[in-house]
N, C-alpha and C positions, 0 to 999 in steps of 0.2 A: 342327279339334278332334279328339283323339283320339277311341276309343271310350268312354270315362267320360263321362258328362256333365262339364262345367266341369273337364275336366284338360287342362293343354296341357303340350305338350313344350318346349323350351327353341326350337325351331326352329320350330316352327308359331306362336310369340307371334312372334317376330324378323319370319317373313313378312307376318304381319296386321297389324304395325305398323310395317313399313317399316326396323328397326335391325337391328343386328348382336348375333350372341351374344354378342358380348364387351361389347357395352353393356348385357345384358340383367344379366352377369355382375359388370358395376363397379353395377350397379344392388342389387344381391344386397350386393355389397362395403361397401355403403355404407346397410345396410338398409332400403333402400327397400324391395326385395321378401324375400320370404322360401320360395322352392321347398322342398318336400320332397323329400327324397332317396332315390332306391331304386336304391344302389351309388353309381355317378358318374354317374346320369342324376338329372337335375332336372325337377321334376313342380308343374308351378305350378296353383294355385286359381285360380277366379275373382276372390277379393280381389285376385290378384298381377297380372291382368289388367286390372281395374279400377284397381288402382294406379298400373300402366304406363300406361294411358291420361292419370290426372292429371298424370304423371312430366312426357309430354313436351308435355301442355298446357303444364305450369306453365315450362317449357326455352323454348316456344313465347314464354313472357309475358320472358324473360328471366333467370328463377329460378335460382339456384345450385341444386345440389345439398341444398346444407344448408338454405335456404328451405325446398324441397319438403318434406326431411325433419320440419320444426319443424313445418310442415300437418299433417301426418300423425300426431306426434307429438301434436299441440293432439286432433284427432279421437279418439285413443284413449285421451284420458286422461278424465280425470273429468269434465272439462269438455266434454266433446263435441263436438255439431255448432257448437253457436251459438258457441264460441271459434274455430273453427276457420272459420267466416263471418264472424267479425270480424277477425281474422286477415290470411282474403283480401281483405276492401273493405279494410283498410290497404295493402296490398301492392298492389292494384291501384289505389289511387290515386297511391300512391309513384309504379310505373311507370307510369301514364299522364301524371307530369308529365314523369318523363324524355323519354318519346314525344314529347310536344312541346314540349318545348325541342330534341329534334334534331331536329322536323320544323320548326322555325322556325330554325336554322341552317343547315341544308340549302335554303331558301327563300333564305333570304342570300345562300347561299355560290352557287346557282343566279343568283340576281338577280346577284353580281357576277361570275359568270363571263358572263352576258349584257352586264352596261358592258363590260367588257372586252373582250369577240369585237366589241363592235360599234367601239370604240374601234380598234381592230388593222384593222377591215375600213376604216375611214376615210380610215387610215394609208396603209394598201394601195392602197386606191383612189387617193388623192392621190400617191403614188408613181407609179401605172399613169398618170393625166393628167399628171404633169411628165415621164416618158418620152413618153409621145405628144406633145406638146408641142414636143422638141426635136427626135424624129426629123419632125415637119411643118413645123417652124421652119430 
C-alpha cells in the first residue's frame, strides 16, 4: 500500500492479488473498476480493491465478466444490497448444479475408464497365458 491510506498503485493490487496489470486494465475496460487518474498513472480506492477481490471470487465461481458486472450494477442501484443477495443465491445455485452435473460425469467417465483398464488388463493377461502356454507346450 502506498503511502495514502487505502491508495494503491496499479502494480501493488496486481502483486496482492496475484494478476496481471493488463487484467487489472481489461478490468477497468470493462467497468469493473474505476482508478483515478493522475497523468497515465492509475490510483485505485479501496472500493476498486474490494471490487477486485469480488472480481475474481466471482471468476473463481465461474462468472463472466458481465455477471460480475450485473452484481455490482444490482449493488449500486436503488435496490442495493438485498437485490444484489438475491441475485447471488440465484447464481450460486444455477452454478452449483452445473458443479455437479460435471462432477457426476466425471464420476462416469472415471468409472468407465476403470471397466475399461480392467477389461484391456484381462485381455492382456490372457494374451501373457496363451504365450506361456505355447512356449511350455
Amino acid at each position: 500500500m502506498s503511502e495514502k491510506s487505502n491508495i494503491y498503485t496499479i502494480s501493488e493490487l496486481a502483486n496482492e492479488f496475484g494478476v496481471t496489470s493488463r487484467a487489472l486494465r481489461l478490468y477497468e475496460e470493462s467497468a469493473l473498476l474505476a482508478p483515478k487518474r493522475e497523468g497515465t498513472k492509475r490510483i485505485y480506492a479501496e472500493r476498486d480493491r474490494v471490487r477486485l477481490r469480488l472480481i475474481l471470487r466471482g471468476k473463481r465461481l465461474g462468472w463472466s465478466l458481465a455477471e460480475i458486472r450485473e452484481s455490482f450494477d444490482l449493488y449500486d442501484s436503488s435496490m442495493g444490497e438485498e437485490a444484489q443477495l438475491i441475485y447471488l443465491l440465484e447464481k450460486l445455485d444455477a452454478r452449483r448444479d452445473i458443479l455437479e452435473t460435471q462432477k457426476q460425469d466425471v464420476e462416469l467417465a472415471l468409472a468407465d475408464l476403470e471397466h475399461i483398464a480392467d477389461d484391456a488388463r484381462t485381455v492382456l493377461s490372457n494374451i501373457y497365458a496363451s504365450k506361456n502356454k505355447l512356449k511350455a507346450g
